[in-house]
C-alpha positions as CSV (number, residue, x, y, z in Angstrom):
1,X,113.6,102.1,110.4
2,X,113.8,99.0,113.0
3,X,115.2,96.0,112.2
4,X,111.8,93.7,112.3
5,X,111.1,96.7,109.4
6,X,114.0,96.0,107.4
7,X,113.5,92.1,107.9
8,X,109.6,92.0,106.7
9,X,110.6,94.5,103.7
10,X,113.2,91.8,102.9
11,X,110.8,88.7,103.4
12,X,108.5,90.8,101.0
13,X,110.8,90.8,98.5
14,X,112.1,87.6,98.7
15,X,108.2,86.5,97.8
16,X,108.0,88.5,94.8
17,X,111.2,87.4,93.3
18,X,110.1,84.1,93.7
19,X,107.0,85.3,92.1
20,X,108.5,87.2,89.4
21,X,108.4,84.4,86.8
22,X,105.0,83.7,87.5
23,X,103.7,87.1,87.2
24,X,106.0,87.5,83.8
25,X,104.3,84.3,82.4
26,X,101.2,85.3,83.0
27,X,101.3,88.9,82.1
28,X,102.2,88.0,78.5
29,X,99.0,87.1,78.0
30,X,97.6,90.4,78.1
31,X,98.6,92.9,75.5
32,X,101.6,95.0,75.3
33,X,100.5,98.4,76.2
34,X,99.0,96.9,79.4
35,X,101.7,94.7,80.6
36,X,103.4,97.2,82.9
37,X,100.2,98.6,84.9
38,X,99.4,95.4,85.3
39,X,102.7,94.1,86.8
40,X,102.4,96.9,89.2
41,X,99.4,95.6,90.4
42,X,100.1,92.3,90.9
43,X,103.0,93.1,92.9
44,X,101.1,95.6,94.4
45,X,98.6,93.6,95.9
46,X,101.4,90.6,96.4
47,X,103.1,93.2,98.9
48,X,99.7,94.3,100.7
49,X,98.9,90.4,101.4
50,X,102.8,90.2,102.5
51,X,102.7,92.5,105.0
52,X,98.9,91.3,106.0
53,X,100.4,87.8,106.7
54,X,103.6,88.9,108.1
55,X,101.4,91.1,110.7
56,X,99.2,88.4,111.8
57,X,100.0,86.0,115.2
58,X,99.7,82.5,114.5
59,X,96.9,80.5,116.1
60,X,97.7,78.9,119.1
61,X,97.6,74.9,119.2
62,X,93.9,75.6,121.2
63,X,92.9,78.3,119.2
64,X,93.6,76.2,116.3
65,X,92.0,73.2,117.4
66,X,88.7,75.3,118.1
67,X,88.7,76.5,114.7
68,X,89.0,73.5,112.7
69,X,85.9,72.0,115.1
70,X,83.8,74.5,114.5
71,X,84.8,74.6,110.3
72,X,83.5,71.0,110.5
73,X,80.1,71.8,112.6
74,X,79.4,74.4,109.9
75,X,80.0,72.5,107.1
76,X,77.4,69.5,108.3
């Protein structure tokens, strides 16, 4: 396993601890026999969106500048 690995693995789960509260909060609103499953899948999908972000490039300053142009020439 590389190191950049091991770093995004920890940067994953640095996210969901921070999450954990959250997701703990909000599961309790579902009932009891559900709770688990759907802990899972919050966290699963927290970790898929993770590793999305982590993978991408950030925009350039020119890139970025073109995008948020043409976000306002679509929106009039």
């Amino acid at each position: 396993m590389s190191v950049e690995n091991i770093q995004k693995q920890a940067e994953v789960q640095a996210i969901i601890d921070q999450l954990e509260l959250k997701i703990l909060k909000h599961v309790q609103q579902t009932i009891f026999k559900e709770r688990e499953d759907l802990m899972q899948e919050l966290k699963m999908v927290i970790v898929e969106k993770a590793y999305k972000m982590l993978d991408e490039e950030p925009p350039g300053f020119f890139e970025f500048i073109e995008r948020e142009i043409f976000k306002k020439e679509v929106i009039i």
